[in-house]
CHARMM internal coordinates of N, CA and C (Angstrom, degrees):
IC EDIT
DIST 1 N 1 CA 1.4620
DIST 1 CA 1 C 1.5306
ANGL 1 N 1 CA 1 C 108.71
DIST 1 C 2 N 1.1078
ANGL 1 CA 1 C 2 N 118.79
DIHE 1 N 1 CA 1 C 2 N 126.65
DIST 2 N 2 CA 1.4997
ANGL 1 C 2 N 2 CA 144.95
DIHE 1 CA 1 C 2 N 2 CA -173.81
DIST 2 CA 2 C 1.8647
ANGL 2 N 2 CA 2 C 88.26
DIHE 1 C 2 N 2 CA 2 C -53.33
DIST 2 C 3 N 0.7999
ANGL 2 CA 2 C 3 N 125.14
DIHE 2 N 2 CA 2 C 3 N 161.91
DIST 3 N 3 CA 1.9220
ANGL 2 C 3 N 3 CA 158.16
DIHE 2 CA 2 C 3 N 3 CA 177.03
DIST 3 CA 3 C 1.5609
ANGL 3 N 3 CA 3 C 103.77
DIHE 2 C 3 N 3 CA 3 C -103.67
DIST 3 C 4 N 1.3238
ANGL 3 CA 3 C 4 N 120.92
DIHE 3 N 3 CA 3 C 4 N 101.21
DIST 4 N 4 CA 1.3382
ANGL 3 C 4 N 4 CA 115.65
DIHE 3 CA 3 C 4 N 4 CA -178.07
DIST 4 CA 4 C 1.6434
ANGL 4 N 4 CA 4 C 96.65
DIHE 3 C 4 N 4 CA 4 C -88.98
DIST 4 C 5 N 1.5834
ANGL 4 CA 4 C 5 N 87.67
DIHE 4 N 4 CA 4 C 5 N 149.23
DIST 5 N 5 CA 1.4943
ANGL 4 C 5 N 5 CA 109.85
DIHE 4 CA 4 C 5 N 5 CA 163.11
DIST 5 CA 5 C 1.3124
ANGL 5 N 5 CA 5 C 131.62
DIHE 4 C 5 N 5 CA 5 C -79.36
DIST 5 C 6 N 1.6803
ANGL 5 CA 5 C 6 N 121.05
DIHE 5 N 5 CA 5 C 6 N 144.38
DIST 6 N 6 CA 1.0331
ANGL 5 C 6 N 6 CA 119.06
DIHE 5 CA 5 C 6 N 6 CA -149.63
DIST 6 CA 6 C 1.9060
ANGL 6 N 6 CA 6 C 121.82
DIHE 5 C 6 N 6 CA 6 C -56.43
DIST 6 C 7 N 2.0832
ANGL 6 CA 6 C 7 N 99.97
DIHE 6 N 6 CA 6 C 7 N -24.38
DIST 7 N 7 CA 1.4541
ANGL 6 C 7 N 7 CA 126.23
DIHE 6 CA 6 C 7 N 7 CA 156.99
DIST 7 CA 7 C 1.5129
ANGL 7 N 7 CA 7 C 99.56
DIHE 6 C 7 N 7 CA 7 C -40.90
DIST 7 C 8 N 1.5389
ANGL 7 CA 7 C 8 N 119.77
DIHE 7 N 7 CA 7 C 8 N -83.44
DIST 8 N 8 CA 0.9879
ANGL 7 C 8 N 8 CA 113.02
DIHE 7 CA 7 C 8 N 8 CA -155.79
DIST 8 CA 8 C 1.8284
ANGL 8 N 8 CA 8 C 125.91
DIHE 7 C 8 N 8 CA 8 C -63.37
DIST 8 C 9 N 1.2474
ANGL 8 CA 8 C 9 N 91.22
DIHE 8 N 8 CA 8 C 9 N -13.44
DIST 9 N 9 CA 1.8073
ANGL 8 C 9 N 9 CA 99.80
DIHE 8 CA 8 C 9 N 9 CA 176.46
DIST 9 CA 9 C 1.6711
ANGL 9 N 9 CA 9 C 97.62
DIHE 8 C 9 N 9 CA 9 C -93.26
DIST 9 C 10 N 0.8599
ANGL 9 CA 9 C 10 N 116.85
DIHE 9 N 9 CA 9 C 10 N -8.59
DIST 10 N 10 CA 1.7603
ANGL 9 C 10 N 10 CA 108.78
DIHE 9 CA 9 C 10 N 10 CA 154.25
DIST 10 CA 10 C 1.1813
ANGL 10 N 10 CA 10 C 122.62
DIHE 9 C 10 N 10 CA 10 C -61.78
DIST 10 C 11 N 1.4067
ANGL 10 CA 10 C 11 N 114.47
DIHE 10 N 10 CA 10 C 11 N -49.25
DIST 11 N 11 CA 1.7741
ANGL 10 C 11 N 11 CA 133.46
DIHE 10 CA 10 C 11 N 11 CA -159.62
DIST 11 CA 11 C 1.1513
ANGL 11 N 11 CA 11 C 80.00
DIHE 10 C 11 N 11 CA 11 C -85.11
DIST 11 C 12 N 1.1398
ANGL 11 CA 11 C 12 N 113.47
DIHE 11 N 11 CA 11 C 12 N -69.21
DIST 12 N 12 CA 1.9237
ANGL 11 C 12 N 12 CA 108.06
DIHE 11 CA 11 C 12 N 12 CA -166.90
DIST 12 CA 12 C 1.8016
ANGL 12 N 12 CA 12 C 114.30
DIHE 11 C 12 N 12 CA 12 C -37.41
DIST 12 C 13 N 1.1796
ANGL 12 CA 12 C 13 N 107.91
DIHE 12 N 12 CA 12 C 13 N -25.34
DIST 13 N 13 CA 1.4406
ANGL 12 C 13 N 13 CA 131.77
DIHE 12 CA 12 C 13 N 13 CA -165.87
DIST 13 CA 13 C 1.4977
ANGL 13 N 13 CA 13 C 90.50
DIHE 12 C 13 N 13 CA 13 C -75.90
DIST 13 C 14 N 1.6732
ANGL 13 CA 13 C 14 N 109.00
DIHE 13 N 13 CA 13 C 14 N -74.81
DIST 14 N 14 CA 1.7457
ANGL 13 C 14 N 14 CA 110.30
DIHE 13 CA 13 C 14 N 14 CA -156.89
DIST 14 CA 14 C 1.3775
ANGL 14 N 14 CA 14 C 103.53
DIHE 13 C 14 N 14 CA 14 C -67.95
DIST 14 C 15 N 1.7105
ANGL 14 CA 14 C 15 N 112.64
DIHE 14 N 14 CA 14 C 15 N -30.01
DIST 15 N 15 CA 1.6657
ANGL 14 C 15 N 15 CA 123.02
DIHE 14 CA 14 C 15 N 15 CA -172.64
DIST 15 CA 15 C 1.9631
ANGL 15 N 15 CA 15 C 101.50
DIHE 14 C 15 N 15 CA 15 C -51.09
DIST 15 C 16 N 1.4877
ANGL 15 CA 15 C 16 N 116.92
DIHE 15 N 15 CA 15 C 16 N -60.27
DIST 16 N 16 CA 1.1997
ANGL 15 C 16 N 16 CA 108.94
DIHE 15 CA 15 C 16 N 16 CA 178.89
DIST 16 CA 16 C 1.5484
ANGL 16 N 16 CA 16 C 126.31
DIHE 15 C 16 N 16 CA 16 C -59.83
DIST 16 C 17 N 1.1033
ANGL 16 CA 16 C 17 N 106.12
DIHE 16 N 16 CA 16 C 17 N -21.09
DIST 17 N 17 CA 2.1273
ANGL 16 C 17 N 17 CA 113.73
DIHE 16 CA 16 C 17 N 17 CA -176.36
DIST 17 CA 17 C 1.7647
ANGL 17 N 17 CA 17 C 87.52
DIHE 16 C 17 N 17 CA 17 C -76.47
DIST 17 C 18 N 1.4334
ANGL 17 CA 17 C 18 N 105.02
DIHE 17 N 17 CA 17 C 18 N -36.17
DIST 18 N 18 CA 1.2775
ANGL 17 C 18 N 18 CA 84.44
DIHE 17 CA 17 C 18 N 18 CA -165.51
DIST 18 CA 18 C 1.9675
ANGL 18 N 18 CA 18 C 122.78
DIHE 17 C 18 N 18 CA 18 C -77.96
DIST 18 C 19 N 1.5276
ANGL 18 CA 18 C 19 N 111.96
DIHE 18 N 18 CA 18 C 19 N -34.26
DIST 19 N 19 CA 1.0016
ANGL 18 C 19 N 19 CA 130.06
DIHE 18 CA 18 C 19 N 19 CA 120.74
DIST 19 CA 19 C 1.0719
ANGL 19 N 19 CA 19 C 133.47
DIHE 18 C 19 N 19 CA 19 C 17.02
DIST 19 C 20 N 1.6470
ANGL 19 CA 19 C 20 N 128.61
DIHE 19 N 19 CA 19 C 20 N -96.69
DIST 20 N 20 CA 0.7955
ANGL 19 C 20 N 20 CA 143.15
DIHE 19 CA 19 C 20 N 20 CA 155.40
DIST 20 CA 20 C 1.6724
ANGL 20 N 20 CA 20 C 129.11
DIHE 19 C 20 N 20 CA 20 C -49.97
DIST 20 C 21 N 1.1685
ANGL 20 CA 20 C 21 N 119.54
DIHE 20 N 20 CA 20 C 21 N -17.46
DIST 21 N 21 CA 1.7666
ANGL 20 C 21 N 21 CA 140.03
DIHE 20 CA 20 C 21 N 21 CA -179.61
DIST 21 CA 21 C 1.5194
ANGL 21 N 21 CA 21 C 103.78
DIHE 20 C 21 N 21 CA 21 C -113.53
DIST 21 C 22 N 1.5486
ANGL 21 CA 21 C 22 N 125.68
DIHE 21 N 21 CA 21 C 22 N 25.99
DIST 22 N 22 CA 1.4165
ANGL 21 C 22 N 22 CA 123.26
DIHE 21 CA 21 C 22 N 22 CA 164.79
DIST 22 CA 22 C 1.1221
ANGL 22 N 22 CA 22 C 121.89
DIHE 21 C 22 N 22 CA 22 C 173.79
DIST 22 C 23 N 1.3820
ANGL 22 CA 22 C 23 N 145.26
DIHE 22 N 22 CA 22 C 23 N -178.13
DIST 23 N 23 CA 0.7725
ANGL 22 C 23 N 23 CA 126.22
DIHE 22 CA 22 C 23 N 23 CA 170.46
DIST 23 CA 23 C 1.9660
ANGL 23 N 23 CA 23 C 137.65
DIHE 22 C 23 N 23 CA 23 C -98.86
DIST 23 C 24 N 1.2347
ANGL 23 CA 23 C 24 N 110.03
DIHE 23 N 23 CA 23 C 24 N 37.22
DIST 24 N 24 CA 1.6158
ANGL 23 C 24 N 24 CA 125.76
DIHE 23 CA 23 C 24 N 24 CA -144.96
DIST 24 CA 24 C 1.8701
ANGL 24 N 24 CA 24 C 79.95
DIHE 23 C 24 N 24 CA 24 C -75.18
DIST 24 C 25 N 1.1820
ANGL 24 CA 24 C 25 N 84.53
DIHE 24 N 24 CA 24 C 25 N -174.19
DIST 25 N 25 CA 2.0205
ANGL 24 C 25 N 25 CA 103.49
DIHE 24 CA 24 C 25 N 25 CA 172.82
DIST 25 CA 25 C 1.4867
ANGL 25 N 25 CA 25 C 117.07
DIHE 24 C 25 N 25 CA 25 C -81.39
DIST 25 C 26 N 0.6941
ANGL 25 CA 25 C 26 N 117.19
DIHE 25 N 25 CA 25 C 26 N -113.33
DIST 26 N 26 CA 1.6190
ANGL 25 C 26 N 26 CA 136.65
DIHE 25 CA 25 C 26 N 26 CA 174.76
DIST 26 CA 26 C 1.6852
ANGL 26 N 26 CA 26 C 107.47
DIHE 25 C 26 N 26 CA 26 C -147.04
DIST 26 C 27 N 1.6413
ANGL 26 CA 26 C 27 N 94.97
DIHE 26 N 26 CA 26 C 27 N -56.56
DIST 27 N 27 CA 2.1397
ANGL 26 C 27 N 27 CA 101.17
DIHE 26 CA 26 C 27 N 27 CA 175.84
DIST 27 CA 27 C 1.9819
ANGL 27 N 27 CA 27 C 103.42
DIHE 26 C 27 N 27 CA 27 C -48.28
DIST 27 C 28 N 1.4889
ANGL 27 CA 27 C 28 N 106.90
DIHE 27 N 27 CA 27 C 28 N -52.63
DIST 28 N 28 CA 1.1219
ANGL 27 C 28 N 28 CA 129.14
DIHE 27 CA 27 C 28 N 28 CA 178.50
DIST 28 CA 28 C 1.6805
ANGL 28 N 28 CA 28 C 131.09
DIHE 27 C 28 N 28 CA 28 C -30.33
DIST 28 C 29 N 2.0245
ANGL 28 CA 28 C 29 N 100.08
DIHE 28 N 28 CA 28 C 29 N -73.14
DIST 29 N 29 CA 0.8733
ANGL 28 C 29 N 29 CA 113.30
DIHE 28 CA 28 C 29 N 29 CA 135.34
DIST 29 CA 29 C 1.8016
ANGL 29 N 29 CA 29 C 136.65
DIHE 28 C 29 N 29 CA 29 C -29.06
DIST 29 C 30 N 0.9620
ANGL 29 CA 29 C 30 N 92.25
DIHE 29 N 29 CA 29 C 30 N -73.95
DIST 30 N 30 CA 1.7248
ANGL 29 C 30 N 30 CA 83.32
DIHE 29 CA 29 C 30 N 30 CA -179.02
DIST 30 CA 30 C 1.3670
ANGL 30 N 30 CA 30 C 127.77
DIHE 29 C 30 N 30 CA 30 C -71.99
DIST 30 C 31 N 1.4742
ANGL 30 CA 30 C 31 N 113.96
DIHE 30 N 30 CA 30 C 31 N -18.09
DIST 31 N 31 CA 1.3929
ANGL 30 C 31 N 31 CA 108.12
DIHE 30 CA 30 C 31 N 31 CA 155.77
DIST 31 CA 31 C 1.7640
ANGL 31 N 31 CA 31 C 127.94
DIHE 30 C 31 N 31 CA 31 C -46.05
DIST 31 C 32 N 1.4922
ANGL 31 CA 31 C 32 N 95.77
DIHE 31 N 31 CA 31 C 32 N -48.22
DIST 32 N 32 CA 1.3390
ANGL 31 C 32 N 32 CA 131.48
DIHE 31 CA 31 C 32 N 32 CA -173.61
DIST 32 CA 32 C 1.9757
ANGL 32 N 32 CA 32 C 100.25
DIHE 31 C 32 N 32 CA 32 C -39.03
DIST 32 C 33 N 2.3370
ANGL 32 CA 32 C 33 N 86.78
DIHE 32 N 32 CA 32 C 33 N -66.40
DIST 33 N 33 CA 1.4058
ANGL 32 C 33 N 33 CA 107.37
DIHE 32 CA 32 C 33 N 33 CA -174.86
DIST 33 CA 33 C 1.8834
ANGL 33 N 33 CA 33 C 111.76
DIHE 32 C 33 N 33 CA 33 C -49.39
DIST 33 C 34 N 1.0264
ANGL 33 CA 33 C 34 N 97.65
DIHE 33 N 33 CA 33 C 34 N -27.87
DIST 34 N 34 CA 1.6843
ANGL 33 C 34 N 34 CA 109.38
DIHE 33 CA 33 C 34 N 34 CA -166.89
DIST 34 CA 34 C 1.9270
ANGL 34 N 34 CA 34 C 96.06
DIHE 33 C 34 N 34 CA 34 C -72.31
DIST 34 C 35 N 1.2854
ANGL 34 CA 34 C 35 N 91.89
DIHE 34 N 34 CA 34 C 35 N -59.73
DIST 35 N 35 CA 1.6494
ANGL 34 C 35 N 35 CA 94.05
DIHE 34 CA 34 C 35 N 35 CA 166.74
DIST 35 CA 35 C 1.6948
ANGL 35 N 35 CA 35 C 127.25
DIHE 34 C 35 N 35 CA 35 C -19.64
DIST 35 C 36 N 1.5695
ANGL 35 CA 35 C 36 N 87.36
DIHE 35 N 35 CA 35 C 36 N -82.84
DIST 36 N 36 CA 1.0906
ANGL 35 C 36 N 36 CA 87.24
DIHE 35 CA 35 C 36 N 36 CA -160.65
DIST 36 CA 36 C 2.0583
ANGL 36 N 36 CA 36 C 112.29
DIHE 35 C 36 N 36 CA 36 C -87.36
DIST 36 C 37 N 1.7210
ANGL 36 CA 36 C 37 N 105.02
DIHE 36 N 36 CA 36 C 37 N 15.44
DIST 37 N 37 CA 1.4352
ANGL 36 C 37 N 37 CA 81.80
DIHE 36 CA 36 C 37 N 37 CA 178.57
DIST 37 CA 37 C 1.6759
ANGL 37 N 37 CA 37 C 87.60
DIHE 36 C 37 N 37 CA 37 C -97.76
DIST 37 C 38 N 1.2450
ANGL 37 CA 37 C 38 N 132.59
DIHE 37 N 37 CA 37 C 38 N 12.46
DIST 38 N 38 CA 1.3396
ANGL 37 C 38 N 38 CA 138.93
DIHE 37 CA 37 C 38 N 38 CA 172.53
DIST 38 CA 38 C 1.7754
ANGL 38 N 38 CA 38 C 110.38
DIHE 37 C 38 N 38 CA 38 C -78.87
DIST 38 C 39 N 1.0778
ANGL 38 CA 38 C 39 N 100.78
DIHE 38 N 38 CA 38 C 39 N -26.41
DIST 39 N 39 CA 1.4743
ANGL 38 C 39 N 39 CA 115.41
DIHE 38 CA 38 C 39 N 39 CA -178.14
DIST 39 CA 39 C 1.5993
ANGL 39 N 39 CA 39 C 89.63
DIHE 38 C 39 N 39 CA 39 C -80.42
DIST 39 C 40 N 1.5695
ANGL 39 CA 39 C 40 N 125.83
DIHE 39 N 39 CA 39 C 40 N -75.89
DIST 40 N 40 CA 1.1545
ANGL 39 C 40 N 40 CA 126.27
DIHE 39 CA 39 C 40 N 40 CA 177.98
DIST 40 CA 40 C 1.3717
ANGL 40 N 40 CA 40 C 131.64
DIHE 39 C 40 N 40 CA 40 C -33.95
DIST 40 C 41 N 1.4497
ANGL 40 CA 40 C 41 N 116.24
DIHE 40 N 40 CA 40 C 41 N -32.70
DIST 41 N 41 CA 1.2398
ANGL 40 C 41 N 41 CA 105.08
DIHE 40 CA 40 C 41 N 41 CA -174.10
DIST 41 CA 41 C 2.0290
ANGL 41 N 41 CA 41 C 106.06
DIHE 40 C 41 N 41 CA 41 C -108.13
DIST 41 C 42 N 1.4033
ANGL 41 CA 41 C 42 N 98.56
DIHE 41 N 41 CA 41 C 42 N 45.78
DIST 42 N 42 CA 1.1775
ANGL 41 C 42 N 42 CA 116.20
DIHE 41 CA 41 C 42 N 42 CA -176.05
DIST 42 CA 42 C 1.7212
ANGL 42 N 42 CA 42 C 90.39
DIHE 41 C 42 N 42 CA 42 C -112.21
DIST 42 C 43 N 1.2751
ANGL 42 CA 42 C 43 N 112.04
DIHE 42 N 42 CA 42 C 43 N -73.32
DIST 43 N 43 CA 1.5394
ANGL 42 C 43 N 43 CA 109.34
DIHE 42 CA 42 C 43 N 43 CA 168.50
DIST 43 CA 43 C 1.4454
ANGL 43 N 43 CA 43 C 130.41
DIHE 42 C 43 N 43 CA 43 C -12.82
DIST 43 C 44 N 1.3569
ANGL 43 CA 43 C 44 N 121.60
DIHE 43 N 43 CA 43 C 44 N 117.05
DIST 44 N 44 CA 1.4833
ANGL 43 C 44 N 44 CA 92.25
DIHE 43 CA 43 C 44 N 44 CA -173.72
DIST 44 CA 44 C 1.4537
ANGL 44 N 44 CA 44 C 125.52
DIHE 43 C 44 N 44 CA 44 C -86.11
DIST 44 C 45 N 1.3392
ANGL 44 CA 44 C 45 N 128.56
DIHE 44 N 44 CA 44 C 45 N 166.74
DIST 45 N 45 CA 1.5725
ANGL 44 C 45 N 45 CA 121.55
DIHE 44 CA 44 C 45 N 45 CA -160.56
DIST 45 CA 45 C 1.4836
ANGL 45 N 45 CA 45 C 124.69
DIHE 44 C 45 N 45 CA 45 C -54.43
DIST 45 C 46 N 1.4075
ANGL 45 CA 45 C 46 N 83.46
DIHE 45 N 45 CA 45 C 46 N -24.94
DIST 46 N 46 CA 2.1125
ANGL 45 C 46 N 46 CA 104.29
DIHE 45 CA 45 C 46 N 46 CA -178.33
DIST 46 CA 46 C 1.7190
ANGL 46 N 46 CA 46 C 108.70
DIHE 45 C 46 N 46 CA 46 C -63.26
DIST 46 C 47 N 1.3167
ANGL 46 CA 46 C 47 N 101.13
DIHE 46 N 46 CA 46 C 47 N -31.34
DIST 47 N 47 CA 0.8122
ANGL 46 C 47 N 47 CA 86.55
DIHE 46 CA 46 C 47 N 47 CA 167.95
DIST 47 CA 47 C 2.0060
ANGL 47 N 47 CA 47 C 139.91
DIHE 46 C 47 N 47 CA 47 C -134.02
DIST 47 C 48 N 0.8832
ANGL 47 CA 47 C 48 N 92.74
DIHE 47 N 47 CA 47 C 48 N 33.64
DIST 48 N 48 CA 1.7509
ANGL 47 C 48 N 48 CA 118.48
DIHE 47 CA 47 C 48 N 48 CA -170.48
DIST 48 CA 48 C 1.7804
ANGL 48 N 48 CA 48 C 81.05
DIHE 47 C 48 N 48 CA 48 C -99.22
END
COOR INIT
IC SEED 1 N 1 CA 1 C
IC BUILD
């Protein structure tokens, strides 16, 4: 089994909250997760 990256144990991270809080897919979901930690890491650190 491949060593996920610290990216992908993010998505994997928001993919399940999201998951679990609706009813999306999995493809769905993680599009979603990709979204919005793209949104997040727009924020700057000062203030997140």
């Amino acid at each position: 089994m491949a060593t996920k990256t610290p990216y992908e144990r993010r998505v994997a991270r928001v993919r399940d909250a999201v998951r679990k809080n609706s009813e999306l897919d999995d493809t769905a979901a993680t599009a979603l997760a990709v979204q919005v930690l793209n949104a997040l890491d727009t924020i700057p650190e000062k203030i997140r």
